[in-house]
C-alpha positions as CSV (number, residue, x, y, z in Angstrom):
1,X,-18.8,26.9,9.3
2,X,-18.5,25.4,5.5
3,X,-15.5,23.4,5.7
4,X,-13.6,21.9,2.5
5,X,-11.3,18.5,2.8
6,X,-8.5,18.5,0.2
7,X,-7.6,14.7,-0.4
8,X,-4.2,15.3,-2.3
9,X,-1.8,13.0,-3.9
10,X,1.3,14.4,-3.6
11,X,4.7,12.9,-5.0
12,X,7.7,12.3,-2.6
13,X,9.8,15.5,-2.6
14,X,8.3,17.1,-5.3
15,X,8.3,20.2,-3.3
16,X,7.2,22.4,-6.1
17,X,4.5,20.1,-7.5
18,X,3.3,19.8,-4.4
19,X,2.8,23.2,-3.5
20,X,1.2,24.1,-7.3
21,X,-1.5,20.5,-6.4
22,X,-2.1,22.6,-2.5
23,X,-2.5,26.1,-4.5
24,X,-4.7,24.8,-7.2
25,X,-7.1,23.3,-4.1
26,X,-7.1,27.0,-2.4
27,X,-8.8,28.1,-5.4
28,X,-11.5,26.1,-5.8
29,X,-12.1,26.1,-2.1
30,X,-12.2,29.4,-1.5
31,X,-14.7,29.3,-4.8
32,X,-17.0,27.2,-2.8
33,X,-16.5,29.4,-0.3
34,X,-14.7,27.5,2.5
35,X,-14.7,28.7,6.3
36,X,-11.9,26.0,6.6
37,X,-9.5,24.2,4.0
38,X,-7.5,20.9,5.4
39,X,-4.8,18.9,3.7
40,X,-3.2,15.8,5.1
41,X,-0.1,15.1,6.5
42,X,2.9,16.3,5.1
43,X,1.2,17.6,2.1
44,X,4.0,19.7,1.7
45,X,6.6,17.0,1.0
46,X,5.1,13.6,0.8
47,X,4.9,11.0,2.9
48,X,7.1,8.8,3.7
49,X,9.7,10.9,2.9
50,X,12.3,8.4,4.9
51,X,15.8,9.5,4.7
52,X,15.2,12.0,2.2
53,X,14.7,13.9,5.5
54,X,18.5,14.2,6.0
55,X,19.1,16.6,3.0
56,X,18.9,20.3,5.0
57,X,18.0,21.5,1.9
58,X,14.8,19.7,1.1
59,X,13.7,20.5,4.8
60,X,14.0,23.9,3.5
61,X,12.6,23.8,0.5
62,X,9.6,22.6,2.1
63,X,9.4,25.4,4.9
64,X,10.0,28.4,1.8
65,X,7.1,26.2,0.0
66,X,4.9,26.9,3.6
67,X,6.0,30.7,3.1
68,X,4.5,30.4,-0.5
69,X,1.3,28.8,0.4
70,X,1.0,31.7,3.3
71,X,1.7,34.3,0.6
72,X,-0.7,32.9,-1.4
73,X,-3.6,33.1,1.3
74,X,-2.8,36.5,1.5
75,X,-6.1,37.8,0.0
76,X,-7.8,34.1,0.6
77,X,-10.4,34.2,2.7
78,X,-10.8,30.3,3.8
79,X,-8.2,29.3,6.9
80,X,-6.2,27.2,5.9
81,X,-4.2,23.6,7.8
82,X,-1.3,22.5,6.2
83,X,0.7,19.4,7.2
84,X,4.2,20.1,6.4
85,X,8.1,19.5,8.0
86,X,9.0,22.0,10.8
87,X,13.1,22.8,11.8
88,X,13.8,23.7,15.3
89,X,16.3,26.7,14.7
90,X,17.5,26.6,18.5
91,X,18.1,22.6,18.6
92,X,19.4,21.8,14.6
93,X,18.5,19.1,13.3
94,X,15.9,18.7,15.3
95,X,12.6,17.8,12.7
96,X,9.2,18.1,13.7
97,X,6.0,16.6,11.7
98,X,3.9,19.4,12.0
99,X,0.3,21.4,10.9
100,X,0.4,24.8,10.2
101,X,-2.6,26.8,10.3
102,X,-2.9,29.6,7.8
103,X,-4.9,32.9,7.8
104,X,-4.7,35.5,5.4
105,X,-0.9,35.5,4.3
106,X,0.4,34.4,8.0
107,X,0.6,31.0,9.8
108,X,-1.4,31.8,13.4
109,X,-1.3,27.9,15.0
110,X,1.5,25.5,15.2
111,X,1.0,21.8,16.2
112,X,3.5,18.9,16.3
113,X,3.0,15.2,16.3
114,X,3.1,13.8,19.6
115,X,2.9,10.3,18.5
116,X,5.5,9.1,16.6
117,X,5.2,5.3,15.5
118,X,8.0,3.1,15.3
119,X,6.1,-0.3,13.9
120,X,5.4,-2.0,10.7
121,X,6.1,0.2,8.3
122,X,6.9,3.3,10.6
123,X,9.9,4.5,11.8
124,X,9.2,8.6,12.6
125,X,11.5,8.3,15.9
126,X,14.5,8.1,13.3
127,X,13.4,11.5,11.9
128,X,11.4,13.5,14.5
129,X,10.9,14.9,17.9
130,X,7.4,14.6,19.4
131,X,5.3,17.8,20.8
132,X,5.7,18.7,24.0
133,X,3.2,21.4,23.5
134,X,-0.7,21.7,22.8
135,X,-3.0,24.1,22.2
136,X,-6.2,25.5,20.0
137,X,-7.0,27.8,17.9
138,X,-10.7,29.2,16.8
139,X,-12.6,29.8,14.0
140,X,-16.3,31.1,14.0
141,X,-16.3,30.4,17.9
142,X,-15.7,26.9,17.3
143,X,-12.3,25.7,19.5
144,X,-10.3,23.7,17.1
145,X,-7.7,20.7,17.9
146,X,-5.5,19.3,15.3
147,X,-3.8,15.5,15.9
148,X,-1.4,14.4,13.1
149,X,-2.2,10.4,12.4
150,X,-1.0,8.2,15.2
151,X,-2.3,11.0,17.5
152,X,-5.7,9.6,17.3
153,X,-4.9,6.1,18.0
154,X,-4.8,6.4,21.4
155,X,-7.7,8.1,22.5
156,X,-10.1,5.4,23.9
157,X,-10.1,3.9,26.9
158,X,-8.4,0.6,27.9
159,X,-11.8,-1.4,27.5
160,X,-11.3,-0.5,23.4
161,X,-7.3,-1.8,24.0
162,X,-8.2,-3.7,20.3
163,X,-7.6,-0.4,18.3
164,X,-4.2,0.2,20.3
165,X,-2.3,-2.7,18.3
166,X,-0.3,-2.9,22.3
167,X,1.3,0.3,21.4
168,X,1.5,1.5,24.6
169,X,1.5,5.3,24.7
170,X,1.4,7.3,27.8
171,X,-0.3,10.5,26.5
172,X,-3.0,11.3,24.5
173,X,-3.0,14.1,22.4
174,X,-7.2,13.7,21.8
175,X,-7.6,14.2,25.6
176,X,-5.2,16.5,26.2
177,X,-6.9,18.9,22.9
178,X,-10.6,18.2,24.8
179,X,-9.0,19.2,28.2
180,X,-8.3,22.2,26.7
181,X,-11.7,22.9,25.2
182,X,-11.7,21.9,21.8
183,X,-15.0,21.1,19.8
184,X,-13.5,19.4,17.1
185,X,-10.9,17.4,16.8
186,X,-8.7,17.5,13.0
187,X,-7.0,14.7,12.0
188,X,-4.6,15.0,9.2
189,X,-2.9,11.8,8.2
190,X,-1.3,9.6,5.8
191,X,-3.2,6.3,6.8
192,X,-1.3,3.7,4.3
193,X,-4.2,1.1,3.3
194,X,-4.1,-2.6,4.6
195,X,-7.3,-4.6,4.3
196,X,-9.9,-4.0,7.2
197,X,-8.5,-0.5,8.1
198,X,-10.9,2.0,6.6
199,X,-13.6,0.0,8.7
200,X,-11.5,0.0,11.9
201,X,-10.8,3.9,11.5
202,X,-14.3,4.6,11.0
203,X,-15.5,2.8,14.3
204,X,-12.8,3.8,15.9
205,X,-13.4,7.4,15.7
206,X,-16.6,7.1,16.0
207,X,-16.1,5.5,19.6
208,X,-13.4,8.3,20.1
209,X,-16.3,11.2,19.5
210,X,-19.4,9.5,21.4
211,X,-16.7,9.1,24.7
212,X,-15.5,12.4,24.4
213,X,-18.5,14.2,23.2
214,X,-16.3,15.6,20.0
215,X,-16.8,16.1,16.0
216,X,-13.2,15.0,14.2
217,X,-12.5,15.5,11.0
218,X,-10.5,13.1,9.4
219,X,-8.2,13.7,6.2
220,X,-5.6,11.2,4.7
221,X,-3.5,11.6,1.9
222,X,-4.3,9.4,-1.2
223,X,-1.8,8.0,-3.6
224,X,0.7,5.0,-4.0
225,X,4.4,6.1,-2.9
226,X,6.5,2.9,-3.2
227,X,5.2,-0.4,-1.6
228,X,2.8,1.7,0.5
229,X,-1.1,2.9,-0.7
230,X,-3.4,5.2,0.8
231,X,-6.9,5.1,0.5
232,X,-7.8,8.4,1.1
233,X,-11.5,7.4,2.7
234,X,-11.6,11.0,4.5
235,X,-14.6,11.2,6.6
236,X,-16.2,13.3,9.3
237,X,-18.4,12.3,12.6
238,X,-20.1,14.6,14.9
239,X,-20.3,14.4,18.8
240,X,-22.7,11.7,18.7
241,X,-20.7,9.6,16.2
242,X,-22.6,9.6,13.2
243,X,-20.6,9.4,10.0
244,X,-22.1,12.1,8.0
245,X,-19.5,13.1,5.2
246,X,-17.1,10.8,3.2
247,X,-14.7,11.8,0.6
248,X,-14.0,9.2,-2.4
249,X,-11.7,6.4,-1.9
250,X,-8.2,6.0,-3.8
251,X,-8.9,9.4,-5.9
252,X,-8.3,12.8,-5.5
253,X,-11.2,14.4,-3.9
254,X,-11.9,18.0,-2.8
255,X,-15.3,17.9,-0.3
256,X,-17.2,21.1,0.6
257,X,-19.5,20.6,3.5
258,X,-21.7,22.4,6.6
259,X,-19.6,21.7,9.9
260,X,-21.7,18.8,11.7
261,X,-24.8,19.0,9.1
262,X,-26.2,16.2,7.2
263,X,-27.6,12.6,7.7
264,X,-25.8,9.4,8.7
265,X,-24.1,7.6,6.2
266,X,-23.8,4.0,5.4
267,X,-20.3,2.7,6.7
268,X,-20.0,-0.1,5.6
269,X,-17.0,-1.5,3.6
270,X,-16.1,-3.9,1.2
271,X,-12.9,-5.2,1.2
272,X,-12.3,-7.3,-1.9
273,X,-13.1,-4.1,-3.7
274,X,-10.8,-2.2,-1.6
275,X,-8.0,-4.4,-2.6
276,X,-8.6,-4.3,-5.8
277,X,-8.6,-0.9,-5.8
278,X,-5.7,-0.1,-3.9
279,X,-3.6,-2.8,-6.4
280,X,-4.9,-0.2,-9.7
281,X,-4.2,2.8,-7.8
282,X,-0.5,1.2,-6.6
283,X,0.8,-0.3,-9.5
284,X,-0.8,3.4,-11.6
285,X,1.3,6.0,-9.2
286,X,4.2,3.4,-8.9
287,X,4.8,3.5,-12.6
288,X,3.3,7.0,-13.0
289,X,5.7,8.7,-10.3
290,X,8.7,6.3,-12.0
291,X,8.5,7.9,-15.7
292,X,7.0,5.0,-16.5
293,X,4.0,4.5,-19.5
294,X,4.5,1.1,-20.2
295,X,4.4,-2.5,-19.1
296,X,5.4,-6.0,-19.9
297,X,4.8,-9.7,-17.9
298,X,4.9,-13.3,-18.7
299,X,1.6,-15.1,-19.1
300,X,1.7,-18.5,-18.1
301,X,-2.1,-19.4,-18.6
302,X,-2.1,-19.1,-14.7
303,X,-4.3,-17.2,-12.1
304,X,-1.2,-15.0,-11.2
305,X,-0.3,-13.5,-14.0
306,X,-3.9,-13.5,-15.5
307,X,-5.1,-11.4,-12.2
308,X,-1.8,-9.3,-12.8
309,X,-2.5,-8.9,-16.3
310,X,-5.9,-7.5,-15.1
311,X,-4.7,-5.1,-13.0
312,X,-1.9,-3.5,-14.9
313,X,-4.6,-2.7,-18.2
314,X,-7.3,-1.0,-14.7
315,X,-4.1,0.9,-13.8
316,X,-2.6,2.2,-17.3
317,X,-4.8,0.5,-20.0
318,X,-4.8,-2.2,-21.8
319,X,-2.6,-0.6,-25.1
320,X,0.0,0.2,-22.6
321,X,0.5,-3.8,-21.1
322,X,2.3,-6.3,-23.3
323,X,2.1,-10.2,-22.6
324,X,4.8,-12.5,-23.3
325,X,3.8,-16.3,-23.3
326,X,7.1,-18.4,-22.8
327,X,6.0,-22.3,-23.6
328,X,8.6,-24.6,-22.6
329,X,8.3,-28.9,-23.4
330,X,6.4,-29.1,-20.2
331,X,3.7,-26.4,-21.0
332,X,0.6,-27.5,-21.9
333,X,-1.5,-26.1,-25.0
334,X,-4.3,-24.6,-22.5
335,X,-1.2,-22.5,-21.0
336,X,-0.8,-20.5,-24.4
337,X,-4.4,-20.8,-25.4
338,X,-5.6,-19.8,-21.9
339,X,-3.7,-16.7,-22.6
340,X,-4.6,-15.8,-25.9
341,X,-8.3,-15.8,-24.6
342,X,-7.4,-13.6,-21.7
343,X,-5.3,-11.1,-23.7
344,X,-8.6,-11.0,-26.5
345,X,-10.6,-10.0,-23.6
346,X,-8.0,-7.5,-22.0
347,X,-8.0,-6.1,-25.6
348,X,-4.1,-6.2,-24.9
349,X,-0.9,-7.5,-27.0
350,X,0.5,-11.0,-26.6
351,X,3.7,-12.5,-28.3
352,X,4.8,-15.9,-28.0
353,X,8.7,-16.9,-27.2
354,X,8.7,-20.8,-27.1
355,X,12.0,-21.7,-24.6
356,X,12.1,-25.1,-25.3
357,X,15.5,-24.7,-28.3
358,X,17.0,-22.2,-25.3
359,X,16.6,-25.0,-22.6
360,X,18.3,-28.0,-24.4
361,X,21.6,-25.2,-25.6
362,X,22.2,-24.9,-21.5
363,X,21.9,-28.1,-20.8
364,X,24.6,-28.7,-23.6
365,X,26.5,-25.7,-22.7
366,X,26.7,-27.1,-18.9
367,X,27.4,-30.9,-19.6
368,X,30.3,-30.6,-19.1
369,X,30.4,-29.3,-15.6
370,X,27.1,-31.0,-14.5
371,X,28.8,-34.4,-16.2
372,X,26.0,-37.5,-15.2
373,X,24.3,-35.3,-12.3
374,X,20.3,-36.0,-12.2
375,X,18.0,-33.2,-13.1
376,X,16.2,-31.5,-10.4
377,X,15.2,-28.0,-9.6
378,X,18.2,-26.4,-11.5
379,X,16.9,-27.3,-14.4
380,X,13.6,-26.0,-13.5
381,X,15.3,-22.8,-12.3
382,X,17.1,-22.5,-15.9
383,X,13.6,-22.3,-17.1
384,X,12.5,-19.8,-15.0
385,X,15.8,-17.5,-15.2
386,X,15.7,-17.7,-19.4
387,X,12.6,-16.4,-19.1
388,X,13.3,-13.7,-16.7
389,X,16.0,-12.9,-19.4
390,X,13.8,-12.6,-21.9
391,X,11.4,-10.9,-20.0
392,X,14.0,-8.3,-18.9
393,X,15.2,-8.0,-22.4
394,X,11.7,-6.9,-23.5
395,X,11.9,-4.2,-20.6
396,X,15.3,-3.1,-21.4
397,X,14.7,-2.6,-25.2
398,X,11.2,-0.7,-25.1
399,X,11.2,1.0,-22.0
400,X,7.9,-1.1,-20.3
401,X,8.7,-2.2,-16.8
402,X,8.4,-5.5,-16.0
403,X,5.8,-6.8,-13.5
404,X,6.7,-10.0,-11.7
405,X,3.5,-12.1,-10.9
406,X,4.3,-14.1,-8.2
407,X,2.1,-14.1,-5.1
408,X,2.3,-13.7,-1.1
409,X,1.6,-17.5,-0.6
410,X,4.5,-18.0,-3.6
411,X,7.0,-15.4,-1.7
412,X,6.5,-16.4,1.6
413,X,7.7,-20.6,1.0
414,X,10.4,-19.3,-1.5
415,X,8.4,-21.2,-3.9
416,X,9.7,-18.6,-7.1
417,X,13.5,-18.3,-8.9
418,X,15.5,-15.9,-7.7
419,X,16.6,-14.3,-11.2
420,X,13.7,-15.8,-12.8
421,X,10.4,-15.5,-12.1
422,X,11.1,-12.7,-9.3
423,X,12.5,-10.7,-12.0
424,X,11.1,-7.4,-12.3
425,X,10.2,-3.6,-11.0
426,X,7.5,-3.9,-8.8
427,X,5.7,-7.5,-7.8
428,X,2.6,-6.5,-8.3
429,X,0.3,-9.1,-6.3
430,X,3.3,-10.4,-3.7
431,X,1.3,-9.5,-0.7
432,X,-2.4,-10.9,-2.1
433,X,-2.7,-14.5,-0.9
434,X,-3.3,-17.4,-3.4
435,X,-6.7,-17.7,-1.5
436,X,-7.2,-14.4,-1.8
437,X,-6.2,-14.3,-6.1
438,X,-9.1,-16.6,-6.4
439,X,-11.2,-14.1,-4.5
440,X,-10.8,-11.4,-6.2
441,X,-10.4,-12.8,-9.8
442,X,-14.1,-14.0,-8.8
443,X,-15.3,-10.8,-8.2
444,X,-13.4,-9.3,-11.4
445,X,-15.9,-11.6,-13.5
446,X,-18.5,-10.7,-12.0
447,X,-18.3,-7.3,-12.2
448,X,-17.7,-7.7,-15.9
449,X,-20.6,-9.5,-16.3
450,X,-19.0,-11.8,-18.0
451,X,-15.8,-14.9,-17.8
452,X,-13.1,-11.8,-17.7
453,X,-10.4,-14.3,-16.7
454,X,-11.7,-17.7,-18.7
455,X,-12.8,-20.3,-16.2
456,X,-10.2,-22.5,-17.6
457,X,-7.4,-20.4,-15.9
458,X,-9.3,-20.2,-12.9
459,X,-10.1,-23.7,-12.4
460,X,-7.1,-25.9,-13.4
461,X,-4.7,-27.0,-10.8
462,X,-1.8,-24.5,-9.9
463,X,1.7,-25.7,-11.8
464,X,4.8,-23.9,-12.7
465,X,5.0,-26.8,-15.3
466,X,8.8,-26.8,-15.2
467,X,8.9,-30.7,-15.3
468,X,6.3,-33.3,-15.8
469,X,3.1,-33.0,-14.6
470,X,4.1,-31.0,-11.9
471,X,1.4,-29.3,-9.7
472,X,1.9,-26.6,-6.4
473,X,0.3,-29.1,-4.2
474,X,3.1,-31.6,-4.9
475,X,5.4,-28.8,-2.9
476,X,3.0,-27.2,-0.6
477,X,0.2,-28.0,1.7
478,X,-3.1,-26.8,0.1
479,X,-3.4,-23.1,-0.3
480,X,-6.1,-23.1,2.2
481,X,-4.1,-24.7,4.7
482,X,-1.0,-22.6,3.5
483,X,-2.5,-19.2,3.8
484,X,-4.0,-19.7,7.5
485,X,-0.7,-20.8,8.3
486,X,1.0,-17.9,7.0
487,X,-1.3,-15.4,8.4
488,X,-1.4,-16.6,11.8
489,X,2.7,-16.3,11.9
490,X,3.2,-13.6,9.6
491,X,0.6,-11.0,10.5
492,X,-0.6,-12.4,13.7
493,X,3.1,-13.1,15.0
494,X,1.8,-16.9,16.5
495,X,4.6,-19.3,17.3
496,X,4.7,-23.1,16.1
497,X,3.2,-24.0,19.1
498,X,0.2,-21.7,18.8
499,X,-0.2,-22.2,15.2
500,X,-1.0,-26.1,16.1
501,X,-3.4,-24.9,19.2
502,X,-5.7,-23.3,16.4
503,X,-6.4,-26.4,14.8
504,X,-3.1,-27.0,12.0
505,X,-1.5,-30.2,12.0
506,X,2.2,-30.1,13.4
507,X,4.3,-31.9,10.8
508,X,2.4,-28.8,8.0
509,X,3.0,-25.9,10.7
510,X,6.5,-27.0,11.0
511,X,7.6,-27.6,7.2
512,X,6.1,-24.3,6.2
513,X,8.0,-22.0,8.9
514,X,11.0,-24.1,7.7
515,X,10.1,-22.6,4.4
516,X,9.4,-19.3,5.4
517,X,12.3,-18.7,7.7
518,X,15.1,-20.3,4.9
519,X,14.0,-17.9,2.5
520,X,14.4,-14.9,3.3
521,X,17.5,-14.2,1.5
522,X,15.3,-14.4,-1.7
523,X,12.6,-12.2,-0.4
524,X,15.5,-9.3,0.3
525,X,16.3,-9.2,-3.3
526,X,12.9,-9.2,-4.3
527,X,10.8,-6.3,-6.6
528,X,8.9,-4.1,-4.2
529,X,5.1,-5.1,-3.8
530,X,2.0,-3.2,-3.0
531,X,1.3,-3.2,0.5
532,X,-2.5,-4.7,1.3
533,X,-2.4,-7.3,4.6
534,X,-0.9,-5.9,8.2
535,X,2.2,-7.4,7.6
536,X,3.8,-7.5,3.9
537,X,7.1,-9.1,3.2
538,X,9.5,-5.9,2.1
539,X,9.9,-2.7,4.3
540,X,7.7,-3.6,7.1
541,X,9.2,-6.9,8.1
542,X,12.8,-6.6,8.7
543,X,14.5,-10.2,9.7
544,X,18.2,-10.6,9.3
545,X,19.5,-12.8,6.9
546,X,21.9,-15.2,8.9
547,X,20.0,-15.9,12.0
548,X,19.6,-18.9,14.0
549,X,15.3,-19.1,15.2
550,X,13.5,-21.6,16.2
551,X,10.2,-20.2,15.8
């Protein structure tokens, strides 16, 4: 049986665009003469389509566009899985997430999402009703079971519990499919990327076929849709678990294969190129899927915006990314020369708006209020917010949108101006570590071959430079320290107690949940960020605002 996977970036709701991409990828299967077509989940509408899902119409749009596609396969010879919005006509409004299969102009196999995750970013129990039913269909004597995403998560046994994430589902849509004699397993999905998944998926299904004696097929969408990316990474494993096909990551990809044919594949993964790549392909379909051509940032001769900088001219090229340098009295010269020398290498255009005449008019302006008051950090926060004016400005007047710069280790201790430096469309880099920044600008060099980022950006000390001599260490424990304390209580959900227990002093763990926990007002009115670690500040975290926790 040749099969074909159709890795599909579709747009949220663009029913009709949607349903041209999944038309377009018919054709060229069925030219390569595919047994078996699959797209991912919800290729029909996007996913997450949230509470888009209320509109009746758009439901219905999206079944007339499944009538289309059937149509279409009228004379198509290759069968054809479609993931796609069902509507239970006897229960209105109940929704299902469903898989239609398609053979020549009518839909022959229906199969709803058991599963239906309600963590992280997830929330499918608001929207949909899980299966109650199973079943297979066959093609070329091969039985056939199709999951939907979550539906493979929980097919090992209890001795694998580390894949489960303490989800705790009583069925198991893999076991029930093999129960009822399927030989391969489908799995359409929409797997948003977080660093380490691709490698956990892999293994995991791997495990899942060597215990059950089972080939899956595995296709997930590809394609940033807000805050969320996915990978694409689609991949097959036969009965003895040997990964023997693998479509591109973070592209488009249509793969034409012999069912359970070929040799083992390397699997192995490397993550700081994953992040980078799922920060291009982010910040390209964020803007792309906005209307928007064009962007504009601050440079501060730091590692932020230089690795933002970076980024944005991957996504959308350098001719399309402007950089703003905004010296104020406490700025050194290496700030502005620093970022001449990376905008020469980036190829991209710079401007200079020196702040320092707009500084001393508000502190004149507010004399009279602020009378003999000391300067502290509002006067480093005017700093900030006149250059989020300006930056804005910029935005406003041409049409770029601005990217804020600021990282995870940055949001997460409220150590950025609301209205300042937070300022912009989408934060670009908000869930990347500082750690992390250092990392991966490392790895940018090096795959230049050459000082991409100048050394001098990537070795001087971290400052805002919003008063004298000021440096981030001065605020916050060292970013090594910082970042192991924020992952074990932000991803890995520790308490204070159990933060100290793996090895962090108590007086640190202490001031920087204090940090974290008071700031979360400015975090809510934050620009959206791309999605990379298992728990990113923004639609997957949801704390309220007046609270009273003692972590």
């Amino acid at each position: 049986m040749k099969v074909a996977i159709a890795q599909i970036n579709p747009i949220i709701a663009d029913i009709e665009g949607n349903k041209k991409k999944i038309l377009d990828y018919i054709k060229k299967a069925e030219g390569n003469g595919a047994d078996l077509l699959i797209f991912p989940e919800l290729a029909t509408i996007g996913y997450p389509p949230m509470d888009l899902l209320e509109n009746t119409k758009l439901v219905r749009d999206n079944l007339n566009s499944l009538k289309d596609i059937a149509q279409y396969c009228k004379d198509i010879n290759s069968t054809v899985v479609v993931g796609y919005i069902d509507f239970d006509y006897d229960n209105p409004p109940m929704l299902y997430n469903s898989a239609a299969v398609i053979s020549r102009g009518e839909i022959i196999f229906r199969q709803n999402k058991t599963l239906l995750p309600g963590y992280d970013v997830f929330d499918e129990y608001r929207y949909f009703s899980p299966a109650t039913e199973w079943g297979v269909f066959e093609l070329k004597g091969i039985k056939i079971g199709i999951t939907i995403c979550e539906d493979i998560w929980a097919a090992l046994s209890k001795d694998n519990s580390r894949f489960l994430d303490l989800r705790g589902y009583r069925l198991d849509p893999v076991k029930i499919l093999k129960d009822k004699g399927a030989d391969l397993i489908i799995n359409i999905s929409a797997s948003p990327y977080i660093k380490g998944k691709r490698q956990i998926r892999m293994e995991m299904l791997r495990n899942i076929s060597r215990e059950l004696n089972l080939s899956i097929i595995y296709v997930n969408q590809v394609g940033g849709n807000d805050s969320l990316v996915f990978d694409g990474n689609s991949f097959c494993v036969n009965q003895k678990g040997e990964l023997y096909r693998h479509a591109k990551g973070f592209g488009e990809d249509l793969l034409v294969f012999d069912h359970n044919i070929g040799n083992e594949l390397n699997s192995e993964v490397d993550d700081i190129d994953d992040i980078i790549n799922a920060l291009i392909l982010g910040l390209r379909d964020y803007m792309g899927k906005s209307g928007f051509k064009k962007a504009v940032l601050g440079l501060s001769g730091g590692i932020d915006s230089a690795l933002t900088a970076v980024i944005a001219c991957k996504a959308i090229g350098p001719e399309n990314v402007f950089g703003i340098t905004m010296p104020s009295v406490y700025s050194s010269s290496g700030s502005v020369n620093d970022s001449y020398a990376l905008a020469k290498n980036l190829a991209m255009r710079i401007e200079t708006i020196a702040i320092a005449d707009l500084f001393e008019q508000f502190k004149r302006d507010l004399k009279a209020i602020f009378g003999d008051l000391p300067e502290d950090v509002t006067e480093e926060n005017i700093q900030a917010r006149i250059r989020g004016v300006l930056l804005m400005s910029v935005s406003n007047k041409t049409g770029a949108m601005l990217l804020s710069t600021g990282n995870k280790s940055e949001v997460a201790t409220g150590y950025c101006t609301l209205y300042g430096d937070m300022c912009g469309g989408l934060a670009v880099i908000s869930d990347v570590p500082k750690t992390l920044v250092y990392k991966i600008a490392e790895r940018i060099n090096k795959d230049a071959g050459f000082d991409l980022i100048p050394r001098a950006i990537i070795e001087k000390a971290p400052s805002a430079e919003l008063r004298p001599g000021q440096k981030d260490q001065d605020s916050l424990p060292p970013y090594e320290i910082l970042d192991g304390i924020i992952e074990l209580y932000i991803e890995q959900k520790l308490s204070l107690e159990e933060i100290v227990a793996a090895g962090y002093e108590r007086e640190t763990v202490a001031y920087t949940l204090r940090l974290i926990n008071m700031n979360e007002y400015k975090r809510f009115q934050a620009a959206p960020g791309i999605k990379v670690t298992s728990k990113a500040f923004g639609i997957g975290r949801r704390i309220p605002l007046v609270k009273r926790y003692n972590p």
